[in-house]
SEFIZA-3560 file (N, C-alpha, C; in Angstrom, 3 decimals):
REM SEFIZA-3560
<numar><xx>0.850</xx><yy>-1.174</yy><zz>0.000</zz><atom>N</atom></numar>
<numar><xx>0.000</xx><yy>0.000</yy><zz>0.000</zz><atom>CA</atom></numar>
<numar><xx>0.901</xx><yy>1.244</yy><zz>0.000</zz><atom>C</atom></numar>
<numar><xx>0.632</xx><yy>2.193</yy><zz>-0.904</zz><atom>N</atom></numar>
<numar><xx>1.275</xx><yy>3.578</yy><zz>-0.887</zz><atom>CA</atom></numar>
<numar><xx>1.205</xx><yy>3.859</yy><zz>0.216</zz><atom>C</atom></numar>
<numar><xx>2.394</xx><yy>4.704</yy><zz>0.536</zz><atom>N</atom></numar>
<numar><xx>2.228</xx><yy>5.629</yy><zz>2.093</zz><atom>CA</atom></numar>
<numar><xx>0.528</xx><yy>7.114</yy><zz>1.991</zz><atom>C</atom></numar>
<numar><xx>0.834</xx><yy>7.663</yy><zz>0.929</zz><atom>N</atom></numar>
<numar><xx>-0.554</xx><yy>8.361</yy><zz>0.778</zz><atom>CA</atom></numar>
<numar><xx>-2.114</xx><yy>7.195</yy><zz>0.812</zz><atom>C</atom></numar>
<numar><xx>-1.798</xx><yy>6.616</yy><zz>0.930</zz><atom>N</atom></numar>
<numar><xx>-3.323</xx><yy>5.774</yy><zz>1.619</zz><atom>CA</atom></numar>
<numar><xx>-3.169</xx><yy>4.725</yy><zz>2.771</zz><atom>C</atom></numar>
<numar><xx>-1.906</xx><yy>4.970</yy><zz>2.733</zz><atom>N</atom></numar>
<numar><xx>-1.479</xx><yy>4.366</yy><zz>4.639</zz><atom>CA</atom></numar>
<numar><xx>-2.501</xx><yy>5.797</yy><zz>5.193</zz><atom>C</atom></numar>
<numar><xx>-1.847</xx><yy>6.791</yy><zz>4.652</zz><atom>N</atom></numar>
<numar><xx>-1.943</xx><yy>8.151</yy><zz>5.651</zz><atom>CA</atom></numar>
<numar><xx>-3.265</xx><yy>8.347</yy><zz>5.621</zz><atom>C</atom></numar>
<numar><xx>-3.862</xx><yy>8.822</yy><zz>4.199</zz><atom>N</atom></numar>
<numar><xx>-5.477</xx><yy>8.762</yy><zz>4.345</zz><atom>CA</atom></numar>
<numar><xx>-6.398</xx><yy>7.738</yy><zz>5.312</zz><atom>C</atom></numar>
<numar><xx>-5.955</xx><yy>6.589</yy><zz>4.802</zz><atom>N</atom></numar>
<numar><xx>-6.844</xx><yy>5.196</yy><zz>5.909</zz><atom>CA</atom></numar>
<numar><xx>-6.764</xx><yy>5.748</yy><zz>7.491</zz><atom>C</atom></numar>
<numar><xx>-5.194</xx><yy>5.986</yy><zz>7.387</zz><atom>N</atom></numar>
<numar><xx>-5.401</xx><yy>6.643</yy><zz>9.423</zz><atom>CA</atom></numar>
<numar><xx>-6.180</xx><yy>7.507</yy><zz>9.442</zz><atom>C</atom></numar>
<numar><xx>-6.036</xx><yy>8.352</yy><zz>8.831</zz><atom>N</atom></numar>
<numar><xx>-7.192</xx><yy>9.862</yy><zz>8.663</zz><atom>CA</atom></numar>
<numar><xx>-8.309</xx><yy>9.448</yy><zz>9.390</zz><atom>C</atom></numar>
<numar><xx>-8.849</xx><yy>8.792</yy><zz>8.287</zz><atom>N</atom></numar>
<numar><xx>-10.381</xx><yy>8.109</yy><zz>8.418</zz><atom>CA</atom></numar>
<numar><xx>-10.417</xx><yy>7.745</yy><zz>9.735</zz><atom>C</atom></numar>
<numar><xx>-9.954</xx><yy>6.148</yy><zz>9.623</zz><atom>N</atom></numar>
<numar><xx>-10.059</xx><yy>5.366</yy><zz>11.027</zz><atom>CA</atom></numar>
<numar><xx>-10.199</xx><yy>6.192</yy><zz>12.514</zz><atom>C</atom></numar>
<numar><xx>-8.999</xx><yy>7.444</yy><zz>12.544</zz><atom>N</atom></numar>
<numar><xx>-8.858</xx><yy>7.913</yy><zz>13.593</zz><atom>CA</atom></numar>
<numar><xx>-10.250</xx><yy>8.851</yy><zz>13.895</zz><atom>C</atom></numar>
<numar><xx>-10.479</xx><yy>9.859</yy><zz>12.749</zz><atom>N</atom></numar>
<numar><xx>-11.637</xx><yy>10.394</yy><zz>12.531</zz><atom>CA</atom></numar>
<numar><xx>-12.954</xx><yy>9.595</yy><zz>13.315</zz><atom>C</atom></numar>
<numar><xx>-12.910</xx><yy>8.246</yy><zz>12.438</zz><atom>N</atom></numar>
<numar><xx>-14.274</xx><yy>7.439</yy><zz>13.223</zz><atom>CA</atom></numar>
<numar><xx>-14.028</xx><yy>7.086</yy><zz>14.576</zz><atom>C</atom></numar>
<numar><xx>-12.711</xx><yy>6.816</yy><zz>14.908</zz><atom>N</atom></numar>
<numar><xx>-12.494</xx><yy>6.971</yy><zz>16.407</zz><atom>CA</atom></numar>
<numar><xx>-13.172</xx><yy>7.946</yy><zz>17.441</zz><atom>C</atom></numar>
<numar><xx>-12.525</xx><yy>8.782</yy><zz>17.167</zz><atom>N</atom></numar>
<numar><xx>-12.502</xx><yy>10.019</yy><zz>17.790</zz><atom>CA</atom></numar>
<numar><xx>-14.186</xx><yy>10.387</yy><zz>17.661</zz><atom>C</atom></numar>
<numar><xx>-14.797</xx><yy>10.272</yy><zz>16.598</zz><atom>N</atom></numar>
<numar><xx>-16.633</xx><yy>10.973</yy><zz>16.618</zz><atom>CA</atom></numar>
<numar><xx>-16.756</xx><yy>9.516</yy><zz>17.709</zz><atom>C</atom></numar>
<numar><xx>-17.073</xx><yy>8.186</yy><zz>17.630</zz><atom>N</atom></numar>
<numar><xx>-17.418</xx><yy>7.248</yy><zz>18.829</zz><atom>CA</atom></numar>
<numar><xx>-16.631</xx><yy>7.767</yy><zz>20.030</zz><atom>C</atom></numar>
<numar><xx>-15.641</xx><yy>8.020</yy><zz>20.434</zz><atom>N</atom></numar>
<numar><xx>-14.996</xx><yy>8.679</yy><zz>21.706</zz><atom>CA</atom></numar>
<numar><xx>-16.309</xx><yy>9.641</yy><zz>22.092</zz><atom>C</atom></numar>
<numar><xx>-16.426</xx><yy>10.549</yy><zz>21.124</zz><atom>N</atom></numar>
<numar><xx>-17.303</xx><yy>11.519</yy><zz>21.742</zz><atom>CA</atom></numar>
<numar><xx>-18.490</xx><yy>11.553</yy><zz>21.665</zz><atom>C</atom></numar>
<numar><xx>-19.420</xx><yy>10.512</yy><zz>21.300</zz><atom>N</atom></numar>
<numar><xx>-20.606</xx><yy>9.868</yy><zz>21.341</zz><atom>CA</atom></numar>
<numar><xx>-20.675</xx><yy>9.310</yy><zz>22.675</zz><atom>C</atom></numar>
<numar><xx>-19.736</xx><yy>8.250</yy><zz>22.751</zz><atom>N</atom></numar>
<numar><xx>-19.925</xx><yy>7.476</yy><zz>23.784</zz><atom>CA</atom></numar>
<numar><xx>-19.634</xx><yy>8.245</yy><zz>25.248</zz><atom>C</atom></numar>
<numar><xx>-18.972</xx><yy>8.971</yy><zz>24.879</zz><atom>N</atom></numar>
<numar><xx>-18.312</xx><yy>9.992</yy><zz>26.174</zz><atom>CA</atom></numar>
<numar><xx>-19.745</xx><yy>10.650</yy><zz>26.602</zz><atom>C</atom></numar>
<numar><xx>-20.094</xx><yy>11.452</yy><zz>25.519</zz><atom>N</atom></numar>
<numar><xx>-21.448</xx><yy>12.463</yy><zz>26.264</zz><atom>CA</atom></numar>
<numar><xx>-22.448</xx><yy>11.295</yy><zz>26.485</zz><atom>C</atom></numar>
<numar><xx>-22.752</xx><yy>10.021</yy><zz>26.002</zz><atom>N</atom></numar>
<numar><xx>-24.036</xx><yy>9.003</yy><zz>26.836</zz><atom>CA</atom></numar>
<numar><xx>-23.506</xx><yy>9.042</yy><zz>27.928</zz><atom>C</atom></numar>
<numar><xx>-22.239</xx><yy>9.055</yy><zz>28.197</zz><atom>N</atom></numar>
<numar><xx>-21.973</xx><yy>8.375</yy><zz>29.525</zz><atom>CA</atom></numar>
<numar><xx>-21.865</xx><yy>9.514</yy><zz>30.652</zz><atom>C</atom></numar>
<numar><xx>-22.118</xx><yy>11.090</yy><zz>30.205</zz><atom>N</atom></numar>
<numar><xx>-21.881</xx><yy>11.880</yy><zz>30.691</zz><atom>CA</atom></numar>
<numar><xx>-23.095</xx><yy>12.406</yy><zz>31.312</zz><atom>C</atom></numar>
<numar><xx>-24.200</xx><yy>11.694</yy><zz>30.594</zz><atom>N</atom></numar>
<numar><xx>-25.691</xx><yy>12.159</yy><zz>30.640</zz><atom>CA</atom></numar>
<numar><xx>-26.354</xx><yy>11.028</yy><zz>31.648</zz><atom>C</atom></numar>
<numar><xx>-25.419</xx><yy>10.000</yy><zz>31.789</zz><atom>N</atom></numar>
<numar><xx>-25.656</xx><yy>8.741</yy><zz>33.001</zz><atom>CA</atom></numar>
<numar><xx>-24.828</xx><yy>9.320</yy><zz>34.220</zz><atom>C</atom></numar>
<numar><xx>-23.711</xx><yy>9.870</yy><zz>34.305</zz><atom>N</atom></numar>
<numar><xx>-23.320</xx><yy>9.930</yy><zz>34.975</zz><atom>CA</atom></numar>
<numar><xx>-23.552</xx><yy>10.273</yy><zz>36.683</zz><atom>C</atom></numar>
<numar><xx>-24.635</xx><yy>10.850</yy><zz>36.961</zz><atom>N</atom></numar>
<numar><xx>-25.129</xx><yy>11.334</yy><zz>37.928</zz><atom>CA</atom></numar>
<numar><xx>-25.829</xx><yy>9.845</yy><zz>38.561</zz><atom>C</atom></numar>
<numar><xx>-26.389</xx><yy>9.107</yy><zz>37.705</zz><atom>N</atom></numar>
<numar><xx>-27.449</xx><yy>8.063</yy><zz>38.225</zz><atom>CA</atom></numar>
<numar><xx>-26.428</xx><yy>7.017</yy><zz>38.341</zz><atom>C</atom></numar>
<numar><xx>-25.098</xx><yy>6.686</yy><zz>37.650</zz><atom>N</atom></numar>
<numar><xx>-24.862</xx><yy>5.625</yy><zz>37.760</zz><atom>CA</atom></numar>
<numar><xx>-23.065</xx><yy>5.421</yy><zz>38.284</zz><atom>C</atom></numar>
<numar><xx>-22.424</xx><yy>6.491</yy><zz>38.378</zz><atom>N</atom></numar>
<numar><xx>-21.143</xx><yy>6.400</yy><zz>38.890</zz><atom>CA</atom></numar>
<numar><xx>-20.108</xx><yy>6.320</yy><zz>37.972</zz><atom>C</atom></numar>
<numar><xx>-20.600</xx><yy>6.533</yy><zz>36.600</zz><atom>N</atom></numar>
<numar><xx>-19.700</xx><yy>6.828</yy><zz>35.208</zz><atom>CA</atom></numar>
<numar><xx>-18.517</xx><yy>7.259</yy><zz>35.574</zz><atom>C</atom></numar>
<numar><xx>-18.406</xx><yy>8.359</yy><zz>36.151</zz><atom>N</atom></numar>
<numar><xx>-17.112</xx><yy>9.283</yy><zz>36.463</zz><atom>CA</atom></numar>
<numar><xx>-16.018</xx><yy>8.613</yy><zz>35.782</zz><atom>C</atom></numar>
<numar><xx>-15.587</xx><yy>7.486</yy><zz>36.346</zz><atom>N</atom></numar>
<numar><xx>-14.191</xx><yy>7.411</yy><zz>35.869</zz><atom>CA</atom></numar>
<numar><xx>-14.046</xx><yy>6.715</yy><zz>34.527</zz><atom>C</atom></numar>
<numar><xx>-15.016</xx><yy>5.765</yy><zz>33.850</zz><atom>N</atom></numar>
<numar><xx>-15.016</xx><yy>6.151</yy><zz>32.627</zz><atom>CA</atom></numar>
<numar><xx>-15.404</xx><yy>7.311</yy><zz>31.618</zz><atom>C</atom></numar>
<numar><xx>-15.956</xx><yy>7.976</yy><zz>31.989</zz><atom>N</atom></numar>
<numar><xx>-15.662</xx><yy>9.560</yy><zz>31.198</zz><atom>CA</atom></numar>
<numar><xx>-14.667</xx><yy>10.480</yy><zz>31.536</zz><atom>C</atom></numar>
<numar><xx>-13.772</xx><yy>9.953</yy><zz>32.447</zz><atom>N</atom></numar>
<numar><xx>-12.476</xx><yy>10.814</yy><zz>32.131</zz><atom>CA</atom></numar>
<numar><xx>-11.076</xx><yy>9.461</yy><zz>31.607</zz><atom>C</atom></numar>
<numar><xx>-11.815</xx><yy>8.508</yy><zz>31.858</zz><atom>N</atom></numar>
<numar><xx>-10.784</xx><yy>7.524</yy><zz>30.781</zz><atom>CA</atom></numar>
<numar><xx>-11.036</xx><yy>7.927</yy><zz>28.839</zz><atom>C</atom></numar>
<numar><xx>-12.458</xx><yy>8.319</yy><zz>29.268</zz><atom>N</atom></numar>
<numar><xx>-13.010</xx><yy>8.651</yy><zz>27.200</zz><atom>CA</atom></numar>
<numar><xx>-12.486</xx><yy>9.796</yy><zz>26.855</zz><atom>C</atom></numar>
<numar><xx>-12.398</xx><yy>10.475</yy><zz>28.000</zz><atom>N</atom></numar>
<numar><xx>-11.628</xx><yy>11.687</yy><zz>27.632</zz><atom>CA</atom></numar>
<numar><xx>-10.474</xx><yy>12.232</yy><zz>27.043</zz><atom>C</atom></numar>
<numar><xx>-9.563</xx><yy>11.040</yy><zz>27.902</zz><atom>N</atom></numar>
<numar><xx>-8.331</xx><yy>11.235</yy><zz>27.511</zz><atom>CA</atom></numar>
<numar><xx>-8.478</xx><yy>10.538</yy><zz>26.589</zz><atom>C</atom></numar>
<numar><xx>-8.845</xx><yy>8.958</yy><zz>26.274</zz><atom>N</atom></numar>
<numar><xx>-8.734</xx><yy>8.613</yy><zz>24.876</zz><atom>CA</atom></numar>
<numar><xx>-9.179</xx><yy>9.817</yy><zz>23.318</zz><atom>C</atom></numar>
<numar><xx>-10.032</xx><yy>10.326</yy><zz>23.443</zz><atom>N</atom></numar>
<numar><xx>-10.572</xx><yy>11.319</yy><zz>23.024</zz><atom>CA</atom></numar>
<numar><xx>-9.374</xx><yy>12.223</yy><zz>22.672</zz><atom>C</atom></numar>
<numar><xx>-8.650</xx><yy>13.132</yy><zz>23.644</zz><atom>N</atom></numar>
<numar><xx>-7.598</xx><yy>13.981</yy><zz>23.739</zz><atom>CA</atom></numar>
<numar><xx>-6.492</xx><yy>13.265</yy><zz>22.728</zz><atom>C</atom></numar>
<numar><xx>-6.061</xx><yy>11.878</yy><zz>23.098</zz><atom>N</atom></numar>
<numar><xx>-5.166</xx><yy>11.113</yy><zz>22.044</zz><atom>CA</atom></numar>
<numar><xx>-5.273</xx><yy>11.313</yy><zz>20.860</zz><atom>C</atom></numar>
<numar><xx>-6.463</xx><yy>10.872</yy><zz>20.154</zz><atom>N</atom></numar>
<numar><xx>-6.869</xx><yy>10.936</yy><zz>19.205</zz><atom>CA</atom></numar>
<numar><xx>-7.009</xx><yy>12.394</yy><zz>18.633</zz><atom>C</atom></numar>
<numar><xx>-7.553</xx><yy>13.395</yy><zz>19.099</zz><atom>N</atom></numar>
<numar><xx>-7.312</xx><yy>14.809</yy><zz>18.560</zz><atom>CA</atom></numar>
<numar><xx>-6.180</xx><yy>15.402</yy><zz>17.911</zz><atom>C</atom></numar>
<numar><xx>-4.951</xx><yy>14.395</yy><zz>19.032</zz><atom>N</atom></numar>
<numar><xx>-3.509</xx><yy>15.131</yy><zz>19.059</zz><atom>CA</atom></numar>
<numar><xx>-2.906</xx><yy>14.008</yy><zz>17.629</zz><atom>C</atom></numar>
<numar><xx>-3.547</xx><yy>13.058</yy><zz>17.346</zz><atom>N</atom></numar>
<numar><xx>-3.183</xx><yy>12.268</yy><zz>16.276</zz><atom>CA</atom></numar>
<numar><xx>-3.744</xx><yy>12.958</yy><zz>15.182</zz><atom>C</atom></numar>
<numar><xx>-5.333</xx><yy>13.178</yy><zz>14.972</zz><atom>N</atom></numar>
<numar><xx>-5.634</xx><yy>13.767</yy><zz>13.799</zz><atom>CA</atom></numar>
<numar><xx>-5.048</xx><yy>15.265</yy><zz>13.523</zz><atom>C</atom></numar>
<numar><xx>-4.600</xx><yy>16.293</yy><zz>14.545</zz><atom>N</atom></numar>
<numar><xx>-3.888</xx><yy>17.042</yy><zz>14.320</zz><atom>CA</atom></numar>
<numar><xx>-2.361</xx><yy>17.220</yy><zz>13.169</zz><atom>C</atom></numar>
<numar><xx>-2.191</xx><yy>15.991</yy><zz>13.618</zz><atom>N</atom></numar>
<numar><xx>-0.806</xx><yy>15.836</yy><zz>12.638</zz><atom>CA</atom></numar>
<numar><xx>-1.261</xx><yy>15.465</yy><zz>10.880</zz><atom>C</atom></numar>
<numar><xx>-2.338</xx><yy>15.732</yy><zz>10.817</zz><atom>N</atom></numar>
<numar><xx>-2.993</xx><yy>15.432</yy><zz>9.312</zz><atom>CA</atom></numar>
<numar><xx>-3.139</xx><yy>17.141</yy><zz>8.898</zz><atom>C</atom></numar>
//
């Protein structure tokens, strides 16, 4: 595989990452009060943050 569709494919992938990071982050943010979420929404978070700092480099 060319490196220009190595690079694009990460694009993507990370892209779809990162929108589920922050899907799943705000359900769990909107439970959080009823169910003790807390520390997985600041684990999604930072995964989240990872991923930003990856698609940045695009």
């Amino acid at each position: 595989m060319k490196k220009n569709k190595i690079i694009d494919k990460l694009d993507e992938l990370t892209l779809e990452a990162d929108m589920l990071v922050e899907i799943l982050y705000n359900s769990l943010k909107q439970q959080e009060a009823e169910q003790k979420t807390t520390s997985a929404c600041y684990l999604l978070e930072i995964i989240g943050r990872k991923f930003r700092k990856i698609r940045a480099l695009f």
